[in-house]
Structures are given as structure tokens and as C-alpha cells.
VOGU-3710 file (C-alpha; in Angstrom, 3 decimals, decimal comma):
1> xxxxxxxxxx> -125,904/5,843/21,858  -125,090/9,418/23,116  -127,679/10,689/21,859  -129,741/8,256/24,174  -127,388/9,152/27,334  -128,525/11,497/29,773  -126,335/10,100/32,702  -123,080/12,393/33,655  -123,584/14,956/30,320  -124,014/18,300/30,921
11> xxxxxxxxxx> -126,605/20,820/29,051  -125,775/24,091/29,037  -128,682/26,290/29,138  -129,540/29,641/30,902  -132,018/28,762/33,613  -132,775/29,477/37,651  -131,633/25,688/37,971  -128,112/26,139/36,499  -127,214/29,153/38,085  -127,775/27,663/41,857
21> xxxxxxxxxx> -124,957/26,904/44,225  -123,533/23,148/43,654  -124,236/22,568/47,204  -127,701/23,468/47,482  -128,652/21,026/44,296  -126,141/18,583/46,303  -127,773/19,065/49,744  -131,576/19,267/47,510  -130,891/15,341/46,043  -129,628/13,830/48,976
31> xxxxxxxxxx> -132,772/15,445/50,915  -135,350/14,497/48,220  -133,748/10,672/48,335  -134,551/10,439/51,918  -137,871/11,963/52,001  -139,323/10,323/48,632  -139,609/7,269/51,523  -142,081/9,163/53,178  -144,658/8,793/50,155  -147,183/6,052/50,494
41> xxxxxxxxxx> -150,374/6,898/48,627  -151,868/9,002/45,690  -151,678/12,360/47,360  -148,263/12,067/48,425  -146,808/11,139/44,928  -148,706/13,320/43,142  -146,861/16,138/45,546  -143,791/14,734/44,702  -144,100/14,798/40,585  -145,632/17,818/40,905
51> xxxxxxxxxx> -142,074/19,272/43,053  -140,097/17,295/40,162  -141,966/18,036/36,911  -141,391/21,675/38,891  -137,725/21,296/38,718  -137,792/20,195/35,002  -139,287/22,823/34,012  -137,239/25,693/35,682  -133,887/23,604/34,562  -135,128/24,662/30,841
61> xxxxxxxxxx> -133,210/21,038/29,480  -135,144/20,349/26,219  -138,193/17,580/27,076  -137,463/15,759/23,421  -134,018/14,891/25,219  -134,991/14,153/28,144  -137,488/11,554/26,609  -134,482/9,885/24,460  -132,396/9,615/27,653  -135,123/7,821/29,701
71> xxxxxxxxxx> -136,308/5,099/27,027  -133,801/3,073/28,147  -134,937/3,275/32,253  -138,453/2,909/31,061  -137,825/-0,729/30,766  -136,391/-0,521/34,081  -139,041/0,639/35,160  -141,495/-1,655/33,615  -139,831/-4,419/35,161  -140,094/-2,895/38,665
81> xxxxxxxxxx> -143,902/-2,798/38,132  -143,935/-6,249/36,988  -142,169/-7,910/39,815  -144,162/-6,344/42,347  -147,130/-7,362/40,450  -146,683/-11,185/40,226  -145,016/-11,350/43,621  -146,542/-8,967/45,961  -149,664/-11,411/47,470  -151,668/-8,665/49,361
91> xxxxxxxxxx> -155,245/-7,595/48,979  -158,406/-8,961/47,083  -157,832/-10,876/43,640  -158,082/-8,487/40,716  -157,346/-11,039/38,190  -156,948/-14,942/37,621  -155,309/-16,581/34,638  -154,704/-20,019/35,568  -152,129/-20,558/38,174  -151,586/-16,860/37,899
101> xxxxxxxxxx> -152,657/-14,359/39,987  -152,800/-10,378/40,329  -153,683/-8,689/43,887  -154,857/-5,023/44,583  -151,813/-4,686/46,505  -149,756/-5,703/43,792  -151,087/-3,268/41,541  -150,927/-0,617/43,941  -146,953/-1,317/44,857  -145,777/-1,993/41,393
111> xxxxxxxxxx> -147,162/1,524/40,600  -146,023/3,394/43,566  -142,539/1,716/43,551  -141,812/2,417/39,542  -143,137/5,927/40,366  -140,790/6,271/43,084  -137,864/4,646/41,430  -138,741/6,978/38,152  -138,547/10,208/39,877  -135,105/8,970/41,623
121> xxxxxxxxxx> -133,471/8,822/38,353  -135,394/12,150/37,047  -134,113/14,328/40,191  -130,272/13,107/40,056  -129,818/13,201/36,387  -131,053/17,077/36,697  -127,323/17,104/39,152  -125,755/16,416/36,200  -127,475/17,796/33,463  -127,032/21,524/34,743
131> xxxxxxxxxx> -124,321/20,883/36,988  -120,357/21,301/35,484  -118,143/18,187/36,777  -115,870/21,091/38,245  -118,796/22,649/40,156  -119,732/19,263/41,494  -116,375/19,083/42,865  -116,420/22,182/44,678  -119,870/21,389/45,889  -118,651/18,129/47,528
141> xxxxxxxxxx> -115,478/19,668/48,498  -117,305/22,173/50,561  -119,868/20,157/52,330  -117,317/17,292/53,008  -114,826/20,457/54,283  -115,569/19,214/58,152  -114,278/15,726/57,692  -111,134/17,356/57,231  -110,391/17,686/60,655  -110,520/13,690/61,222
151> xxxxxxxxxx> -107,478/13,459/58,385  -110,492/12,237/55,546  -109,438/12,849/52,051  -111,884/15,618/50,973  -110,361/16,736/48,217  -109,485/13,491/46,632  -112,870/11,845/47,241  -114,473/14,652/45,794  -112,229/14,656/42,279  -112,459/10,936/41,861
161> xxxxxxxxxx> -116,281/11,469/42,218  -116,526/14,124/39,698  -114,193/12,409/37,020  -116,217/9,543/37,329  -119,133/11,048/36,283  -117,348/12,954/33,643  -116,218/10,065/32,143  -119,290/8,351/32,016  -120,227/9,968/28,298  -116,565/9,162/27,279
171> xxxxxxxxxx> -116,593/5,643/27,818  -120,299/5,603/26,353  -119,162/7,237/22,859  -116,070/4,998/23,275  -118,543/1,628/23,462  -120,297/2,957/20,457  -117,227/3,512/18,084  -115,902/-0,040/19,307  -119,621/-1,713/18,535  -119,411/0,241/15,320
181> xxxxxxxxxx> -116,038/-1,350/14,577  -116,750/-4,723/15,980  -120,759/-4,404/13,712  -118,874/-3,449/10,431  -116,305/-7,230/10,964  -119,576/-9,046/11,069  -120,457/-8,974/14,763  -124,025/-9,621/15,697  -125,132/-7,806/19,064  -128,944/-7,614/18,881
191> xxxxxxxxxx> -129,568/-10,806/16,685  -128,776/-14,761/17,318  -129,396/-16,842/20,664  -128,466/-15,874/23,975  -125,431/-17,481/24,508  -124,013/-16,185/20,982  -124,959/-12,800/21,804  -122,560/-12,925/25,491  -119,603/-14,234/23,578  -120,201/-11,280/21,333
201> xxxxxxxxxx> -119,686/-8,705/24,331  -115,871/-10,286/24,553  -114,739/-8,582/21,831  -116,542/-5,358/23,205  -115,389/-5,671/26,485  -111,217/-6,163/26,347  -110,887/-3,029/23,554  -112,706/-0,622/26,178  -111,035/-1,866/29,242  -107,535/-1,553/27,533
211> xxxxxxxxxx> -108,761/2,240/26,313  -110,281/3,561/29,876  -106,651/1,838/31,090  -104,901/3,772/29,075  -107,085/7,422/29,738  -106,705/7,134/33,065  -103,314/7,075/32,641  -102,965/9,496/30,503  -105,090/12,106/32,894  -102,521/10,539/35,808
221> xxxxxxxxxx> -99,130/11,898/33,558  -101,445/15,401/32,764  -102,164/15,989/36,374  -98,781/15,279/37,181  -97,283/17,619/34,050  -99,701/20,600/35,344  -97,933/20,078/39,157  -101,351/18,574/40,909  -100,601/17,544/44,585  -103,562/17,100/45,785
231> xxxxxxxxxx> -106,247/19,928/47,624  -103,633/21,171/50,319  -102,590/25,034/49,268  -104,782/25,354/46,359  -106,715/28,281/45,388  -109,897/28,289/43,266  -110,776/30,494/40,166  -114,426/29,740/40,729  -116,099/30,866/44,272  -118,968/29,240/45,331
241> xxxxxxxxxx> -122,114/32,035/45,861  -125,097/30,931/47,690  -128,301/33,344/47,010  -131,693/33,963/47,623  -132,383/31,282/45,009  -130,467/28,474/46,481  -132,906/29,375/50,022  -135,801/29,350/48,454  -135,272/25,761/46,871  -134,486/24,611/49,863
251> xxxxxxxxxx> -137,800/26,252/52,125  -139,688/24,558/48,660  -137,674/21,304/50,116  -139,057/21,976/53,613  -142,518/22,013/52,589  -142,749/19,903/50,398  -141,833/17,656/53,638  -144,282/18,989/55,928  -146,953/18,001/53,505  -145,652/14,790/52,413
261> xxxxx> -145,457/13,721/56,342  -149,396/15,010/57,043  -150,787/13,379/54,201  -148,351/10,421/54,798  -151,523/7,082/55,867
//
């Protein structure tokens, strides 16, 4: 199952990608989010994989992984195509099968919309996979620094984001040992009817609940034995550095915008 998870892990790797600031990748995703909305025909998303594949390639992360981590989202995205296809009524009949019927429009959106939703999940796993949880941290920490002035938890918000995500591989490896376990007393997950196959989760569910309980808890009493009082006083061993690199990316940014709003129908 790890081996399949690309969410939250981090890939070390000597590339133009890792070495940016945290808040330019931060600032980068929550830019390329809003304008991947803009996009509306063939010239427009072919602008945007180009800008991603881009990205992939300069982040060096090995493509054989990459391909492992998104089987699992290509059925995601299969289904996105499919439910646009049967319910989007739009346009001149393509096909008939009986009661069924496909549109042009239907066709059209289902492709768009899985391409859209596919290059979502492309660009913000690339946050994680050559971003450390602790430079994540710092990244939010210092974009969220205004808030501080209306009393908002910056600090805080910003470490409870970042061990989330670093926890997401730890509870993954953790649902594989207990499925292991559970497998080897005679539990069947991917075999039997539906309704068997639910109770079997049960027996997955209550053994990782009880273990994230108890690492939580055990991070709370480590915190607390290393004198953590929250973001007020502290100092940092790691300075963020913005550089010429970190501009660039985000000019690229810019016009990729521009040309995504003039070839926009």
C-alpha cells in the first residue's frame, strides 16, 4: 500500500523544484487551483498539461512512482468522465443504445472535467512530494504571519496542517500491517458480497482508531517533554530564502494566465 501512496510522502531528490521557497510552491498551488477554472476548451488545457507535465519534469520525482501513486485516482477519474457522460444532456446524439444515450457535450465535459480534476491532484501532490512537512509549516506560517494581528492562531493552524499531512503515510503503513494481521486470521477484504465485505472493515477500523489515539498522544507528552508552547518567542534553525527561481515560477504563473484568459471561448 505505500508503495501505491503518493499523498503527504516526501521524495528527496536534488532538483530546481525542491530547492524553491515553501511559499512560492504554496502561493503557485493555490494560484493554479483558481485559474485551472479559467480553461474551457482544447487550447487552454493543453496549456495547462503542458505548465504541469513542465513541473514534473523539473521536480526530477521518478515517473514509475508517480504512475503507482495515481492508479488508484485513475478510477477516480474514470468515474468523473462517466457521470458527466450519461448525465450531461447537451449537444447532438453521438450514440444510442436503447434507452441510453451519449451527447457531444457529454463527451466533451467528461473529458475536460477528468482532465481538470487529474491535473488538481498532479500539481498538489508535487507540494508534498518535494516539500518537507517542516518547510510546509514555515511556508504557511509566513504567509498566514498578517492574521496575526487579528489574535488568529498562525502558528498552531499551520503545525496541525503540516502533521496532518505527515501522518498521512503513517496511518497508511499502519492500515496495511492491521489488514495484514486481520488477512492472515482469515479476513476476506476484496472477496465475498457487499455487505460481508463492510462488516469486514470493523475489525480494520477500531485497531487504527485506538493506534492514531494513542500517537497523537504520544506526540502531545513529546511536545510537552521538549518545552513546546506554542509559536510566541520561538526562533527557527531553518530561514526561509526566496530567489530568482521562486520569481521566475511565479512570472511562468502569470503567463500562463494571460494566455489561458485570451484563448479562454
Amino acid at each position: 500500500m505505500m508503495e501505491k501512496m503518493i499523498f503527504g510522502r516526501y521524495v528527496p531528490a536534488d532538483s530546481l523544484i525542491h530547492k524553491m521557497d515553501p511559499r512560492s510552491k504554496l502561493i503557485i498551488i493555490f494560484l493554479f487551483v483558481c485559474i485551472i477554472f479559467l480553461a474551457n476548451n482544447w487550447i487552454t488545457y493543453v496549456l495547462i498539461g503542458i505548465y504541469t507535465f513542465f513541473l514534473l519534469g523539473l521536480s526530477k520525482v521518478p515517473a514509475k512512482f508517480l504512475y503507482g501513486g495515481l492508479k488508484p485516482v485513475i478510477w477516480l477519474v474514470l468515474l468523473t468522465f462517466i457521470m458527466q457522460l450519461f448525465f450531461t444532456k447537451e449537444g447532438s446524439v453521438v450514440f444510442t443504445w436503447g434507452p441510453v444515450k451519449i451527447y457531444e457535450e457529454g463527451i466533451k465535459m467528461g473529458v475536460f472535467i477528468s482532465l481538470r480534476f487529474f491535473f488538481l491532484i498532479l500539481i498538489t501532490s508535487l507540494l508534498t512530494l518535494t516539500t518537507t512537512p517542516i518547510e510546509i509549516t514555515d511556508g504557511l506560517e509566513a504567509l498566514l504571519n498578517p492574521l496575526k494581528k487579528v489574535r488568529f492562531p498562525v502558528h498552531e493552524m499551520a503545525l496541525m496542517m503540516s502533521i496532518s499531512l505527515r501522518f498521512i503515510p503513517t496511518l497508511m503503513q499502519e492500515t496495511d500491517k492491521i489488514m495484514k494481521a486481520q488477512t492472515a486470521r482469515g479476513v476476506e477484504f476484496a472477496s465475498g458480497p457487499f455487505k460481508e465485505r463492510i462488516k469486514a472493515v470493523i475489525p480494520l477500523l477500531i485497531p487504527l482508531f485506538v493506534s492514531s489515539f494513542k500517537r497523537a498522544e504520544e506526540l502531545a507528552i513529546a511536545m510537552e517533554a521538549r518545552g513546546y508552547r506554542g509559536g510566541e518567542g520561538r526562533t527557527k534553525y531553518r530561514l526561509l530564502s526566496w530567489g530568482a527561481v521562486d520569481t521566475i515560477q511565479i512570472l511562468i504563473l502569470v503567463v500562463l494566465t494571460v494566455l489561458l484568459i485570451l484563448f479562454r471561448s
